[in-house]
N, C-alpha and C positions, 0 to 999 in steps of 0.2 A: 504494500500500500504506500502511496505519495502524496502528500500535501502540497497543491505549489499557491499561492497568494497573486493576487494582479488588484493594483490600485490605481486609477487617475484622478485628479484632482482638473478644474473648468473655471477659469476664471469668467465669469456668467455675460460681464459687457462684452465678449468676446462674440461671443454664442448671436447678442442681438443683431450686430455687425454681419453677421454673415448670415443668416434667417432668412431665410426666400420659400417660397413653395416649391422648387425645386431639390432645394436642401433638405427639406422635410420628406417630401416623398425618398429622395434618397437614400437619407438614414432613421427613417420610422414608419413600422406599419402603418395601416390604415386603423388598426384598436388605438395604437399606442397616441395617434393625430387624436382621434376624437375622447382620448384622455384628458391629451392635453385641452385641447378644447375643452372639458370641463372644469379643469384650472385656469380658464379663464385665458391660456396661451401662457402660463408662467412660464418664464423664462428658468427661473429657479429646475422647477421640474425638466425642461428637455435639458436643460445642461446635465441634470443628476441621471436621467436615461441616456447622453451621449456620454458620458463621463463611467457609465454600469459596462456600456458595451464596450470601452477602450479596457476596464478593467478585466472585462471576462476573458479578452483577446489574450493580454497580456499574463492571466491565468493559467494560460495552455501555452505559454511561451509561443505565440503565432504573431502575425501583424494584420495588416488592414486587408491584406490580399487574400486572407485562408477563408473566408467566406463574405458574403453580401450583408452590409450590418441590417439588414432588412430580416434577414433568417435568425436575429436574436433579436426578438421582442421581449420586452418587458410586463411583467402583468400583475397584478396582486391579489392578494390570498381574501379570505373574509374579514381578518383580520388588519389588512393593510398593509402586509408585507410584501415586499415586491419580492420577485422571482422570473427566473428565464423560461422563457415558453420558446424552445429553440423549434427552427422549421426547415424543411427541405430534408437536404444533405448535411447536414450541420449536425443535424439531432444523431445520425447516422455513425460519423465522423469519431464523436462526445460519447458517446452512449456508455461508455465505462466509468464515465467522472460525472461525481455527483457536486454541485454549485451551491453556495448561500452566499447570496449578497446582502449587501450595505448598503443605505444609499442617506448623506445629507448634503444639506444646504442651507445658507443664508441670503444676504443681498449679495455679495460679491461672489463667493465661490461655492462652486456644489462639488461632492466628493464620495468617489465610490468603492466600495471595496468588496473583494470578492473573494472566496476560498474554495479550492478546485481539490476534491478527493479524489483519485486515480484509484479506483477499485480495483 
């Protein structure tokens, strides 16, 4: 059994700067849009969902290329806890390592952290 850890941290004015509907189709489902949509488009929140999925990559020691950040959606439990709802190939890929993430934020940075069990 292996433990491996992947964290990024999102400086959130960053996130606004670059926020087009482009960007958003690119790196977030269609659940994960009408999420944010009911946060009202926090900023706070999509940084903390782009900031989960640099962590989870970085989890599996992978980079931006090992899958479409679209096939790691984000989702939460009844309790409010988020978790990966992996899709495609990916889930495929992963299916040995089990994930619990982290995820905050405030005004300026959102911060995520993840832990990858290698079964």
């Amino acid at each position: 059994m292996q433990i491996n850890n992947g964290i990024d941290i999102i400086y959130i004015p960053n996130i606004k700067k670059i926020l087009t509907p482009h960007i958003l189709n690119k790196l977030f489902t269609l659940n994960e849009q009408e999420y944010f949509q009911k946060k009202n488009m926090s900023l706070e929140t999509i940084a903390g969902f782009f900031a989960a999925k640099e962590a989870f990559l970085k989890s599996i020691n992978q980079g931006i290329d090992f899958c479409k950040m679209t096939d790691i959606e984000i989702s939460h439990d009844k309790n409010g806890s988020p978790y990966f709802n992996l899709h495609q190939e990916l889930k495929k890929k992963v299916k040995n390592i089990t994930f619990s993430l982290s995820i905050s934020h405030d005004h300026n940075y959102a911060i995520a952290f993840v832990v990858a069990l290698f079964l």
